[in-house]
C-alpha positions as CSV (number, residue, x, y, z in Angstrom):
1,X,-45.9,25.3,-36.6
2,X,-47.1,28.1,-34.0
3,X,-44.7,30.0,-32.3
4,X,-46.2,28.9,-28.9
5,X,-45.7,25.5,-30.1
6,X,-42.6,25.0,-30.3
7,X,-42.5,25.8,-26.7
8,X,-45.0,22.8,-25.8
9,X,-42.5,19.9,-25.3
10,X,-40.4,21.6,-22.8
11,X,-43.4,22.6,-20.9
12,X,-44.7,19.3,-20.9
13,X,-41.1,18.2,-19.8
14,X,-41.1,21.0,-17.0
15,X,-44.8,18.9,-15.6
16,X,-43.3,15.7,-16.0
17,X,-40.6,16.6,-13.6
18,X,-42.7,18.8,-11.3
19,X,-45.2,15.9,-10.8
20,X,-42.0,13.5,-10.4
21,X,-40.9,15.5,-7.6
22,X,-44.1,16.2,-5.9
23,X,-44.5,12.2,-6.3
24,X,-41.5,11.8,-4.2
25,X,-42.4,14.4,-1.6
26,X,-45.1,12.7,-1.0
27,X,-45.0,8.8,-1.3
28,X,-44.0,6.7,1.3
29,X,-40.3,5.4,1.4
30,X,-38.4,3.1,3.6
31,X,-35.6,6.5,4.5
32,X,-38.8,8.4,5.3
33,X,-40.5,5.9,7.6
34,X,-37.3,5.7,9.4
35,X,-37.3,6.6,13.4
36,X,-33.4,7.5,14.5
37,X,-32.2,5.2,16.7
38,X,-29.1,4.7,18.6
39,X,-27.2,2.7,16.8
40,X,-24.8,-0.2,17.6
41,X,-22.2,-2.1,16.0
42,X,-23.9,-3.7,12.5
43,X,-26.9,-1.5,12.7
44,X,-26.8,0.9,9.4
45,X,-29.6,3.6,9.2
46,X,-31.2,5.3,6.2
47,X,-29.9,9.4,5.7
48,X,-33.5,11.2,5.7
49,X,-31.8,14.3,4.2
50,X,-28.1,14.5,2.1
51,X,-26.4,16.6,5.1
52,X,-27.2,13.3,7.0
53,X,-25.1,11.6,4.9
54,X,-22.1,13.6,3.6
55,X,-21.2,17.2,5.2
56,X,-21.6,20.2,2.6
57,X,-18.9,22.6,1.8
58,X,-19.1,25.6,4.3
59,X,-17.5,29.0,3.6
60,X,-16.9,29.8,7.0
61,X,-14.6,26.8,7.1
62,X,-13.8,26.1,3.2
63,X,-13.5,29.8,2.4
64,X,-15.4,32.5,0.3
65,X,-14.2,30.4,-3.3
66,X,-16.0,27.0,-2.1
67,X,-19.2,27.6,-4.2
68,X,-17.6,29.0,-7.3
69,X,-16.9,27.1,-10.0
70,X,-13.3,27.3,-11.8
71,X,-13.6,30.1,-13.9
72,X,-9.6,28.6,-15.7
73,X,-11.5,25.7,-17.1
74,X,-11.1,25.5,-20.6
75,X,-12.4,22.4,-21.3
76,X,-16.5,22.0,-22.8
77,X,-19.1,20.0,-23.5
78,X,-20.4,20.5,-26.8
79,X,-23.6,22.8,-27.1
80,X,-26.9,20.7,-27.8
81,X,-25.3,18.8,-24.0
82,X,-29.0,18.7,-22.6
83,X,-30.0,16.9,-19.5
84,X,-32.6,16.8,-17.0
85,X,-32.1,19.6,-14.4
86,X,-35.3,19.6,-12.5
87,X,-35.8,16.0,-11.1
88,X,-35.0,15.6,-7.6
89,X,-31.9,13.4,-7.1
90,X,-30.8,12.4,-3.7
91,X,-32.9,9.0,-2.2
92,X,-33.8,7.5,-5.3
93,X,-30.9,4.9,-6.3
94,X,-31.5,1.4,-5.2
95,X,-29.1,-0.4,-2.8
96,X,-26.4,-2.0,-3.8
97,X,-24.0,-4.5,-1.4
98,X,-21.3,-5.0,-3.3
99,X,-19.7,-3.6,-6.8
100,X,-17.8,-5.9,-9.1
101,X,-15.7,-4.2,-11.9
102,X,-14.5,-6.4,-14.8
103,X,-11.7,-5.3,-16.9
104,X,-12.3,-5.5,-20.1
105,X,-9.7,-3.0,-21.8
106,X,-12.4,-1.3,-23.3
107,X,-14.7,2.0,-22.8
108,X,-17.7,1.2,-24.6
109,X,-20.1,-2.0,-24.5
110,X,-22.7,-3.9,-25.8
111,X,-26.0,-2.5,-24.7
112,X,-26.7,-4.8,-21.9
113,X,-22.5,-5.6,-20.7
114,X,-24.2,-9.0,-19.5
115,X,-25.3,-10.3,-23.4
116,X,-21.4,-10.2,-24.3
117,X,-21.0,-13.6,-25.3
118,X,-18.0,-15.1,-23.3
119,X,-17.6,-12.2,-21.1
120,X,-17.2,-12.4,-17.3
121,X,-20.3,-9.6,-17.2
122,X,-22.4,-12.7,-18.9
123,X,-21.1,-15.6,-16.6
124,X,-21.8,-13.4,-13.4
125,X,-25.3,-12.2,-14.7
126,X,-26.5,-15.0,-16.2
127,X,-25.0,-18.3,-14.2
128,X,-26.7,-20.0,-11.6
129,X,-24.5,-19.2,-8.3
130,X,-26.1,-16.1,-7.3
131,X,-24.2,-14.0,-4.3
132,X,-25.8,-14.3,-0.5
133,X,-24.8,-11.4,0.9
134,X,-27.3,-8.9,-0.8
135,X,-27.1,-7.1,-4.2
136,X,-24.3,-7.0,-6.8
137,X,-23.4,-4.2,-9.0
138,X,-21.8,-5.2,-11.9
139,X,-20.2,-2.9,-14.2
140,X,-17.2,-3.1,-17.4
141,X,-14.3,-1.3,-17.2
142,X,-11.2,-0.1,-19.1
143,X,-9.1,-1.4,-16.8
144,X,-6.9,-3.0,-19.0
145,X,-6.7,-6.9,-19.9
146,X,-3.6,-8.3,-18.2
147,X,-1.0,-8.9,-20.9
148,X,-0.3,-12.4,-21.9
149,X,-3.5,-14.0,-20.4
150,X,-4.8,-17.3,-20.9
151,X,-8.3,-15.7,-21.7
152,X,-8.7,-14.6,-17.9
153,X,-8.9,-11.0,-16.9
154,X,-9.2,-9.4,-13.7
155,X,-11.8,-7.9,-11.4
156,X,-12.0,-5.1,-8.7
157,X,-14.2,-5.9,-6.1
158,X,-16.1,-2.9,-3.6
159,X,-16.0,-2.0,-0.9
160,X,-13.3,-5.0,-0.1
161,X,-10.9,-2.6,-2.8
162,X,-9.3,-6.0,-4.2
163,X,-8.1,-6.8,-7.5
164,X,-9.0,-10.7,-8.2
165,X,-6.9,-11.7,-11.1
166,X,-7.0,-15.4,-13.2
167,X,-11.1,-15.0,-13.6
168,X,-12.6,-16.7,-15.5
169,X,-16.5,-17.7,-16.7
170,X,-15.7,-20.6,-15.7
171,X,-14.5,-19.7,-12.3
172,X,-17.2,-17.1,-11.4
173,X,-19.0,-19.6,-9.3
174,X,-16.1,-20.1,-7.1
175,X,-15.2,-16.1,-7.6
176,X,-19.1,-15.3,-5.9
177,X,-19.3,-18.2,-3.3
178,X,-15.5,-18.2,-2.2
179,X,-15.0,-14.2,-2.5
180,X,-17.9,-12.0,-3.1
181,X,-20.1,-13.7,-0.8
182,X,-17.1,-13.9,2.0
183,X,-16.2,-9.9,1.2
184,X,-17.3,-7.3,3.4
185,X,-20.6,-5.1,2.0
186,X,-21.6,-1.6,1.6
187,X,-23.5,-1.9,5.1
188,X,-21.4,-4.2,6.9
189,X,-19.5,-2.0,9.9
190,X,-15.3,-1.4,9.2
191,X,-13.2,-3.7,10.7
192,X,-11.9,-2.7,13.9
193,X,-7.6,-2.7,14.8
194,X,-8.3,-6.3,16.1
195,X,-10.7,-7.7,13.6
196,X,-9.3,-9.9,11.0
197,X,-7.2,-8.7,8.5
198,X,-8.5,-8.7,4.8
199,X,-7.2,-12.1,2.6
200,X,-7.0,-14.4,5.8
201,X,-8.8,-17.4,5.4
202,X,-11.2,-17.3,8.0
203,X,-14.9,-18.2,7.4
204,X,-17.5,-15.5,7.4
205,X,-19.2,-14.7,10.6
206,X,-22.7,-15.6,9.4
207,X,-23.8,-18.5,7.4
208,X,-24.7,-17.7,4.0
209,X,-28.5,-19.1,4.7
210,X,-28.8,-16.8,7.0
211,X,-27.6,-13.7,4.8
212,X,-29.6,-14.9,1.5
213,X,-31.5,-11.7,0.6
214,X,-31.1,-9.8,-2.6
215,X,-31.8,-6.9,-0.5
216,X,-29.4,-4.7,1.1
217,X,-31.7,-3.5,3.7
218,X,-32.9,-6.3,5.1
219,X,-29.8,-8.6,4.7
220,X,-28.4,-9.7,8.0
221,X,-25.1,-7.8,8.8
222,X,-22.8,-9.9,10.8
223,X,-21.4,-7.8,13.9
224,X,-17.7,-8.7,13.1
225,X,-17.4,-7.9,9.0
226,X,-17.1,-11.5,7.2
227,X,-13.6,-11.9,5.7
228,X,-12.4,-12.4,1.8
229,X,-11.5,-15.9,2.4
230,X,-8.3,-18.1,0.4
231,X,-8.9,-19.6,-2.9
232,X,-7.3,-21.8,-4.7
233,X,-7.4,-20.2,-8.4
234,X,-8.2,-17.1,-8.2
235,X,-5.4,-14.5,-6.7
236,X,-6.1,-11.5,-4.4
237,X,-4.2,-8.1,-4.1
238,X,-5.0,-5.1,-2.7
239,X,-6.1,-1.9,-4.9
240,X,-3.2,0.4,-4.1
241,X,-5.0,4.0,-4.5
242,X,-6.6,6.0,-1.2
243,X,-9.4,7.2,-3.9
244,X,-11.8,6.0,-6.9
245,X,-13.1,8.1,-9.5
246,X,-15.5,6.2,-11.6
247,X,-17.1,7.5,-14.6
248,X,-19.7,6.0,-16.9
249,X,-18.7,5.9,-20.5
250,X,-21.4,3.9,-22.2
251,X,-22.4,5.6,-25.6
252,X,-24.6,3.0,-26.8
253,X,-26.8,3.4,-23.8
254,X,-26.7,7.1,-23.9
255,X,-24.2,9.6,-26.1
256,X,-24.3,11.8,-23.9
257,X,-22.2,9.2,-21.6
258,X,-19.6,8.7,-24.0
259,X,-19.1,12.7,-24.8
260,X,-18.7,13.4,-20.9
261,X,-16.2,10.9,-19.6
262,X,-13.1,11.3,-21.5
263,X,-13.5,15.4,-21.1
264,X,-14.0,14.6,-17.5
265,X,-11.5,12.8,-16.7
266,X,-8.9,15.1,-18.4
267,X,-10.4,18.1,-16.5
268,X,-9.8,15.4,-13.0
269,X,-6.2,14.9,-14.5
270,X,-5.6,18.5,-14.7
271,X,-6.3,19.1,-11.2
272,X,-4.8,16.2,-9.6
273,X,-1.5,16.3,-11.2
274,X,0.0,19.4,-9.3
275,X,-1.4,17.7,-6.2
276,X,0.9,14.2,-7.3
277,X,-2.2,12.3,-7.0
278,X,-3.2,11.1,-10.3
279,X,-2.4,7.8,-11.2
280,X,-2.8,6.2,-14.8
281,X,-4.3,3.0,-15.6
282,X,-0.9,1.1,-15.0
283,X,0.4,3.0,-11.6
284,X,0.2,1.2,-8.9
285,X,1.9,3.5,-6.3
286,X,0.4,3.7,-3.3
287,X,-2.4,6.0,-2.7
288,X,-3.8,8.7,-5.2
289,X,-6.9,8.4,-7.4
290,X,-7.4,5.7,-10.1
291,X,-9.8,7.4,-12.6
292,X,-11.6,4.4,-14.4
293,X,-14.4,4.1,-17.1
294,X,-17.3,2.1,-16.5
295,X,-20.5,0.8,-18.2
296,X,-24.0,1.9,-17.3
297,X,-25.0,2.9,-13.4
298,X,-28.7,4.1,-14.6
299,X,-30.1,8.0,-15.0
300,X,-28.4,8.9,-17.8
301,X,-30.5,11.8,-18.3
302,X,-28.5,12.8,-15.2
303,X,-25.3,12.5,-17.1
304,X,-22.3,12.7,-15.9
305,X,-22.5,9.9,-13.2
306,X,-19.5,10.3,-10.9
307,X,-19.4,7.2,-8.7
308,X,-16.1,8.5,-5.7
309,X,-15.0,5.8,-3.5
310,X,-13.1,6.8,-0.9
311,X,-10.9,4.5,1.8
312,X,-11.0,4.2,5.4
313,X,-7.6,6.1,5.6
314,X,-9.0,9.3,3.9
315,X,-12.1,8.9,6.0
316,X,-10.0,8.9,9.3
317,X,-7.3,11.4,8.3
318,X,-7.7,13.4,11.5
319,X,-6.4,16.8,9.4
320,X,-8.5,18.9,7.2
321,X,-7.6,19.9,3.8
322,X,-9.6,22.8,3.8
323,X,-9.4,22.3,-0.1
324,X,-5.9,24.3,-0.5
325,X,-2.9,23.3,-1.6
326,X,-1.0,24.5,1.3
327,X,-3.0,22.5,3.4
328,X,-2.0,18.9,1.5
329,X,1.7,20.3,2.0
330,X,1.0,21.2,5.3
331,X,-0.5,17.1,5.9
332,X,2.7,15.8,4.0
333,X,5.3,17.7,6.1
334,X,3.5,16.1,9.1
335,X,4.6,12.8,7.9
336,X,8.1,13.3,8.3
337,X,9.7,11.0,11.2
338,X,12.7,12.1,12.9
339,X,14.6,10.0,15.8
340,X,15.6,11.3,18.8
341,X,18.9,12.8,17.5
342,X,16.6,14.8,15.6
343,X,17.5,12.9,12.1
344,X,15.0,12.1,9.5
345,X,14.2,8.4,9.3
346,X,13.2,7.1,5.8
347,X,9.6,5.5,6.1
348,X,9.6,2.3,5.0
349,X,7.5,2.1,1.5
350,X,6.3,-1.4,1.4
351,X,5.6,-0.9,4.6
352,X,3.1,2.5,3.6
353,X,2.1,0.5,0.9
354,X,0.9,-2.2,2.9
355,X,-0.9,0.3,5.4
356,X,-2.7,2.2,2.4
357,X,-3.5,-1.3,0.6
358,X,-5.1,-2.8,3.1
359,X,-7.7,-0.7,3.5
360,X,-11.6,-1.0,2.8
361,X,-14.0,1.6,0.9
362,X,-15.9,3.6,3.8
363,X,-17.6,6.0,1.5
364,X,-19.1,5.9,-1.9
365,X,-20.4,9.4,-3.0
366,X,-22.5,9.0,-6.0
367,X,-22.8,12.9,-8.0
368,X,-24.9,13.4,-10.9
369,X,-24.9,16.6,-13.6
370,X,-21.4,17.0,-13.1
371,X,-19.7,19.2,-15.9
372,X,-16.0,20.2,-16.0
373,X,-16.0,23.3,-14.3
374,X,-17.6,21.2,-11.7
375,X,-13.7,19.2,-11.5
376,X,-11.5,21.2,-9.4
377,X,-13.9,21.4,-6.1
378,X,-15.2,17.5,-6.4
379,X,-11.0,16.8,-6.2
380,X,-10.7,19.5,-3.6
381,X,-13.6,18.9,-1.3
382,X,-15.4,15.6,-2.6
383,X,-12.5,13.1,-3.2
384,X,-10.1,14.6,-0.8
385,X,-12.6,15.7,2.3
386,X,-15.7,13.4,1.9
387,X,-18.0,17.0,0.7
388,X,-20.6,17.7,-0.9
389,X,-20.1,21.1,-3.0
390,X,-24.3,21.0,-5.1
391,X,-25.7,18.7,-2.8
392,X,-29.2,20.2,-3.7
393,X,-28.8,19.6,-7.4
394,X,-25.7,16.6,-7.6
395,X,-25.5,14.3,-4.7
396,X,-28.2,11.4,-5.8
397,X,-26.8,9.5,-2.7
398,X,-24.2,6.8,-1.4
399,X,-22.8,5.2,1.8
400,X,-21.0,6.0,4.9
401,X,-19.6,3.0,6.4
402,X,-17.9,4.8,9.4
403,X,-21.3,6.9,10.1
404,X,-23.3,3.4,9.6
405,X,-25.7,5.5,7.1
406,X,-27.0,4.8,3.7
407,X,-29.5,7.1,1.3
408,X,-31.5,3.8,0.9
């Protein structure tokens, strides 16, 4: 073999991606059709560029260090970690409405999750009660298995940020037509102070005819967001963290899934331990950031996927970071209530718990190419502050529920 030979494949590579991107530039989409409009309550809109969609770090405001990677980080992929760095990312992921996470226990999977025999991924898939209210995202997790089962497990359902527990296969047609179809969606508007209350019983605004396409674009959006209504198997709780981190893990789709998730997520630990925000599989304090595995999201040539969900609360948080920890110190000592003797009065933690579990998903930010050294800003600025840090080269797109935007 030639010297120059060798070289052939990655050149070829390097014109496959350049003719990928100029294919993009230049063909018609729905985002690029878009006109900006004023929008009002239901109306979503499609992002035409990522800074229309998520704000990116700024050094003026997030300091000189907000582009440099964490020079501490000890932890690394191994050396023949390739990937596809040219390809343009951001606009190209298909809409989603809703995302269903099954616990399974387990962090890798059958190929295709939905050909495990007798699994909930199978029923959902593969049954005949289809959801109404646009597309489902279904993805295995490690959550773990509840203990002592009678062969049910339980399910977390986005952007609603509900546990279901007791599901079954048998059950899923009730779990999609009482539940997910009756949850709140990715482009259904938050729910105001007076609007009902997630868990009440109430029926959702629109009938389900009139909300029947698998498209999350087109689907009708109700004005007032539909409601996860009562049923009478299946049991609802609230997902007690502010934050998701959600990684894909799925070697037998791609290695190099299963090689970057668990060094990920200990690189995520490291950094949100000091800060009291991690929270293991089993913690269910209030707030913090559940780290969780999942099966496969697509572009694994992309790999690592980083899915972040981020609540309403940390959406709304009126004070800024800034990405120090001074600054989450500085947010904590502002939650300190005194009375008017000038006493400190103990907040009342079912109470916060409550508050903080109530709330819906307003953002997912879905990164791609992330590598540990990548960890400590995505927990600074991406999971605690809604930024972008690479949005160039990571950011392949998401949704902003409390901008009314998607990248779709």
């Amino acid at each position: 073999m030639s010297r120059h030979s060798t070289h052939k494949p990655l050149n070829a590579y390097r014109m496959t991606a350049t003719l990928k991107n100029l294919y993009y530039k230049l063909t018609p989409t729905s985002s690029t059709l878009s006109i900006p409009t004023l929008k009002k309550t239901g109306d979503f809109s499609n992002a035409l560029t990522s800074d229309a969609l998520f704000p990116t770090t700024d050094p003026a405001i997030d300091g000189d260090d907000c582009l440099h990677d964490c020079a501490s980080c000890t932890i690394k992929y191994p050396s023949k970690f390739s990937i596809d760095e040219t390809e343009e990312l951001y606009g190209h992921i298909k809409g989603w409405s809703t995302h269903l996470i099954v616990a399974t226990g387990k962090t890798d999977w059958v190929r295709d999750v939905a050909d495990e025999k007798g699994s909930i991924m199978e029923a959902v898939d593969k049954g005949s009660v289809k959801p109404s209210n646009g597309k489902l995202m279904l993805s295995a997790s490690n959550i773990p298995v509840p203990e002592h089962s009678d062969h049910s497990t339980t399910v977390l359902l986005l952007p609603a940020f509900k546990f279901i527990d007791h599901v079954t296969p048998e059950n899923t047609p009730e779990l999609i037509t009482e539940l997910i179809n009756n949850a709140p969606t990715n482009t259904s508007p938050l729910p105001s102070a007076s609007a009902p209350s997630a868990g009440s019983s109430l029926p959702p605004s629109v009938p389900s005819s009139e909300s029947s396409s698998t498209d999350p674009s087109t689907a009708i959006t109700p004005s007032i967001p539909p409601t996860i209504s009562a049923s009478p198997t299946l049991k609802t709780r609230p997902c007690p963290h502010k934050y998701l981190i959600l990684l894909c893990s799925q070697k037998t789709r791609d290695a190099r899934c299963g090689q970057s998730a668990p060094l990920l997520r200990r690189e995520f630990e490291r950094h949100l331990r000091p800060l009291g925000l991690y929270r293991d599989l089993h913690d269910e304090r209030p707030g913090g950031v559940g780290i969780y595995f999942i099966s496969h999201v697509g572009g694994h040539k992309f790999s690592a996927n980083v899915m972040v969900y981020r609540k309403a609360s940390a959406v709304d948080r009126p004070k800024q970071l800034n990405g120090h920890v001074n600054g989450i110190e500085e947010a904590l000592e502002e939650l300190k209530v005194e009375d008017d003797k000038g006493g400190e009065v103990v907040l009342d933690v079912n109470k916060a718990q409550e508050d903080e579990g109530n709330g819906e998903a307003a953002q997912c930010i879905w990164l791609a190419r992330i590598r540990p050294e990548d960890c400590e800003n995505i927990i600074r600025y991406t999971v605690l502050q809604g930024k972008v840090v690479k949005p160039g080269s990571q950011l392949r797109g998401g949704f902003d529920r409390s901008k009314q935007v998607v990248s779709w």
